[in-house]
N, C-alpha and C positions, 0 to 999 in steps of 0.2 A: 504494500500500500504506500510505502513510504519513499519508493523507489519511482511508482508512477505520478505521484503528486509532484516529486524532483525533474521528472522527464516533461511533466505539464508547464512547472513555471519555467524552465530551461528553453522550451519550444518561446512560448508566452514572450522570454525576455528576449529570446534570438528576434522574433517578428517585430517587439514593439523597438528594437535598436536597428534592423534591415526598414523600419518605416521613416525612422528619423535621416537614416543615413540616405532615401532615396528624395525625401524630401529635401534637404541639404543641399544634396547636389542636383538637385533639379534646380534650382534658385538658380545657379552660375551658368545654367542652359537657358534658362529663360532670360538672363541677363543678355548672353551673347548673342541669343534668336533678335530680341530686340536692339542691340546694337545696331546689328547686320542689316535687320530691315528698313534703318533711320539711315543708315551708311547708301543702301541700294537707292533708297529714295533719292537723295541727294542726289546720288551717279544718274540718277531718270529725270534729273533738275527738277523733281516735285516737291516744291516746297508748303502746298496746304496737307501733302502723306507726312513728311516732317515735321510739321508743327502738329499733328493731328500726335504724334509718337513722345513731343517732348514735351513739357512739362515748366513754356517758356515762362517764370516769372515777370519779364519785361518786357518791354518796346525796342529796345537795345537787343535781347536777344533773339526777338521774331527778324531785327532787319538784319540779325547776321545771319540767319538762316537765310531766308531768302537770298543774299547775298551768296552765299555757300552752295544753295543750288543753283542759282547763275552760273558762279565761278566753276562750279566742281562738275557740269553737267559733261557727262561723257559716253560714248557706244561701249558696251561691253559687260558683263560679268565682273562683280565685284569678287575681289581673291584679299583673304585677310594671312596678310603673310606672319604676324604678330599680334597678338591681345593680351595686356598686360591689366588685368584688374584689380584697384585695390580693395574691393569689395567681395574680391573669392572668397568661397567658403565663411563666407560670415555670419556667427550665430545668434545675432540680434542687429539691432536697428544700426545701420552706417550710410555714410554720404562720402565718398572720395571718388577720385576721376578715374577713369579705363582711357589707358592708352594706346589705340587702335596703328598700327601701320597695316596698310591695304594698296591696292594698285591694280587697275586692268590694261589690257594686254597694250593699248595704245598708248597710255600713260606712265609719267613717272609712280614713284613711291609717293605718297601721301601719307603722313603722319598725324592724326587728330586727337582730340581728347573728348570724352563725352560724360559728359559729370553724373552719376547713378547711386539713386537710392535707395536701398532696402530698408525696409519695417518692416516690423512681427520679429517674428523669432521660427526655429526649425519646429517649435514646439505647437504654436497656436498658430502657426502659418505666417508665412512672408510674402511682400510684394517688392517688384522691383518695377522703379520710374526713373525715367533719362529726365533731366533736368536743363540741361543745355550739350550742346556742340562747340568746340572752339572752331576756330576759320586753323586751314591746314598750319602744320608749325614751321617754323621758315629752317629753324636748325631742326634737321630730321633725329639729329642725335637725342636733342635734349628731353626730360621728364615733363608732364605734368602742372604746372602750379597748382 
């Protein structure tokens, strides 16, 4: 008796830490799904799909967006050759930038940064919202602010 009550909560704790673990990492797919699709938008110069995706606070940052899909409009498939987020794996509430370098086949390297915020937690659930786009970074090298 005392061997299958051990085998029940054993199953019990394997499922409820394999629930926690897929929700966890589903957050940083859902982050990057929505990156990608604010990134493509851009490259299609649609900037009412882009502002439809971020989360613009101001009037400054809807006119760099549009600006962004003027500039960045281009033929081709978006290839994210790099994604640096500082928001991986986070188990509660965070706001810091992901640093995208991406490029299609006609284009240089593009470097961007897109500001993302998670709330909740892996426990009672998370969401994740782009908040702004920077305009491409002139040094491809540098982080972030």
């Amino acid at each position: 008796m005392k061997r299958a009550l051990l085998i029940v909560v054993a199953v019990a704790a394997f499922l409820a830490i394999t629930v926690i673990a897929t929700r966890w990492l589903g957050n940083d797919t859902a982050e990057r799904a929505e990156v990608e699709r604010l990134l493509q938008a851009q490259l299609d110069g649609d900037a009412d799909a882009m502002l439809d995706i971020l989360r613009c606070p101001d009037e400054a940052c809807r006119d760099l967006v549009r600006g962004n899909a003027a500039r960045m409009r281009a033929p081709g498939e978006l290839k994210i050759a790099l994604y640096q987020s500082q928001t991986a794996h986070a188990l509660a509430s965070r706001t810091k930038p992901t640093r995208v370098v991406w490029f299609t086949r006609p284009q240089e390297t593009v470097v961007q940064c897109v500001l993302v915020r998670r709330a909740g937690n892996v426990l009672a659930g998370a969401s994740v919202s782009l908040l702004r786009l920077s305009a491409p970074l002139i040094d491809r090298e540098s982080s972030c602010p």
